[in-house]
N, C-alpha and C positions, 0 to 999 in steps of 0.2 A: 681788190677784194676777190676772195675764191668764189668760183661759181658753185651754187649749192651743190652739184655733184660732185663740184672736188670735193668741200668738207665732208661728203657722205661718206667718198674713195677713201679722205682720211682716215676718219673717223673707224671704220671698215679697216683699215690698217694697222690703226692702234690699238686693236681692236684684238685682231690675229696675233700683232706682235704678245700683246699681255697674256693672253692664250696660249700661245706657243710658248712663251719662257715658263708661264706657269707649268705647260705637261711635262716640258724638260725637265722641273725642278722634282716634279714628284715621281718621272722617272727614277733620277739619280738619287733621290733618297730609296727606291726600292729596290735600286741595282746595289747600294751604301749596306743596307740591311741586308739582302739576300747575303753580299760576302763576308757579313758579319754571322748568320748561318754558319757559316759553310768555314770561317773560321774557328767557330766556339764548337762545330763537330771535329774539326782539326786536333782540340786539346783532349777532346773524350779520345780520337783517335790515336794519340800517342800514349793517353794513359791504358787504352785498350792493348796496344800492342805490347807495353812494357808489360800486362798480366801474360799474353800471350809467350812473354820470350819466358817469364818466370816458370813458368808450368811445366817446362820437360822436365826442368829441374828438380821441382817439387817430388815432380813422377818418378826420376832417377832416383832420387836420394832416397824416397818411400819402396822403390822397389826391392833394395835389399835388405829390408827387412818385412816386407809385406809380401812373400812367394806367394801366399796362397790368394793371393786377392788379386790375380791379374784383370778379372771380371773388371773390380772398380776403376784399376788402372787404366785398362783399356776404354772404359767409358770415358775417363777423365779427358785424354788423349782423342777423341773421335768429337766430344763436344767440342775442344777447343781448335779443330778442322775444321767443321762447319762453324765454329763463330768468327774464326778468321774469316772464311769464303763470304761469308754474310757481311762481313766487315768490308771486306773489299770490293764486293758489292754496292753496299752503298758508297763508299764514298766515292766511287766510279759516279757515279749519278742521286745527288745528298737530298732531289728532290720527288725520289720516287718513293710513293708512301709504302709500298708492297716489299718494297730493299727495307724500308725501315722497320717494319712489323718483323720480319725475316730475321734482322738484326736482334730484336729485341727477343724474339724467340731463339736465336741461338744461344745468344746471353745467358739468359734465365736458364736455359737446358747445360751449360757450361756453370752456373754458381749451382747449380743443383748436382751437378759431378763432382764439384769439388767441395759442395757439404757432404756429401756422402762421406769421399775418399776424409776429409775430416772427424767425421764419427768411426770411423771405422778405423784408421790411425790412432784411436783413442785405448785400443786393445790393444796395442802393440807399445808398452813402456819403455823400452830401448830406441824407438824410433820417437816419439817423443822427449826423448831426452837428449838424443843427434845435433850438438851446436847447429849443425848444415840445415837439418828440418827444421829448428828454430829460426837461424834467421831467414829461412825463404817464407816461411812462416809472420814473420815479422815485417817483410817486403812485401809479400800479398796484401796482408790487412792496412799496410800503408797505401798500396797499390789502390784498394778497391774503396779507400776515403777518397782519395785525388780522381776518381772515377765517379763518386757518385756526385762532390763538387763541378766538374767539369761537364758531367750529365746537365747539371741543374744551369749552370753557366748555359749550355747548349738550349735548351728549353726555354729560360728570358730571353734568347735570340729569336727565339721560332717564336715567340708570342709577340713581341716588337713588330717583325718582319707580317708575320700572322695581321695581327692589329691594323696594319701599316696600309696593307693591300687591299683589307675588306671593306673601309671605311670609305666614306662617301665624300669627293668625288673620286679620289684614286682607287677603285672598283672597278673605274672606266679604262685607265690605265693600265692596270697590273692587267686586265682580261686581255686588251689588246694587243697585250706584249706577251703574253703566255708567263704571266708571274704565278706561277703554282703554288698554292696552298702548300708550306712544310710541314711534315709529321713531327712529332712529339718521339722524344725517347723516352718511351715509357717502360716502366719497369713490371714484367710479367709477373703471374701469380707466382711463380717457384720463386722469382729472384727477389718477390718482400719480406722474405723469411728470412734473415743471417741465420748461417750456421754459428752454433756454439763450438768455440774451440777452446781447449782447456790443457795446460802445459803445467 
């Protein structure tokens, strides 16, 4: 028979062991969710860039028949600089909340350019009726459904992960281990309003 010390040591043992595989477990479910993050921003990012490649386009095609409105054009074109740079920003670093706000401000200040340059494309009926402006026209508004789905996709992740990390006991874990709260891609006040476009 063990001397009561031993059964203490064991005891004490088995003790650590169930302790330890428990924090390993709620590790790897926090490490499971953050790259599931950090992949559901992956699908906003590809639908983000496909808007980004669309746009010179847009701006080419609207140029020759839009001389006078370089103003619009050139805002459309400077938004979609800084929402790329914001872009690439964050996903250099998916759990900085200030990249994110950045991001979403660029955003909103790029659909607010390109409601514009869409009202204003509304005066010009030969460019309206441009096969080429149509279908980029038709690929954006594609474009920017598979973005706000991929948004929302991205956001159940952030709440999951979110949820995940704040609840009790793995509060203890995720602080220990530097599991940072993710931000929300939220949509700014300019980017709740779709523009009306009309062909």
């Amino acid at each position: 028979m063990l001397p009561a010390i031993g059964i203490f040591l064991l005891v004490i043992v088995v003790i650590a062991v169930i302790a330890g595989t428990w924090g390993v477990g709620i590790y790897n479910g926090l490490v499971t969710l953050r790259n599931a993050c950090k992949n559901a921003f992956a699908q906003v990012d590809v639908q983000l860039k496909r808007r980004y490649d669309l746009i010179p386009n847009l701006v080419e095609t609207a140029k020759g028949y839009m001389a006078h409105e370089s103003g619009t054009l050139t805002a459309v074109i400077e938004a979609r600089a800084k929402a790329t740079q914001a872009n690439v920003r964050f996903a250099g670093n998916p759990n900085d909340p200030a990249a994110m706000r950045d991001l979403s401000q660029a955003e909103a200040g790029l659909s607010g350019a390109l409601g514009k340059l869409m009202v204003v494309s509304e005066q010009y009926p030969q460019l309206k009726a441009d096969t080429t402006m149509r279908a980029l026209m038709e690929e954006l508004t594609s474009t920017e459904n598979r973005i706000a789905f991929s948004r929302q996709a991205f956001n159940d992740a952030v709440l999951f992960f979110n949820n995940a990390r704040e609840v009790f006991p793995a509060v203890f874990i995720a602080n220990s281990f530097g599991f940072a709260a993710a931000e929300f891609f939220k949509a700014e006040e300019a980017d709740k309003v779709a523009p009306t476009v009309k062909f």
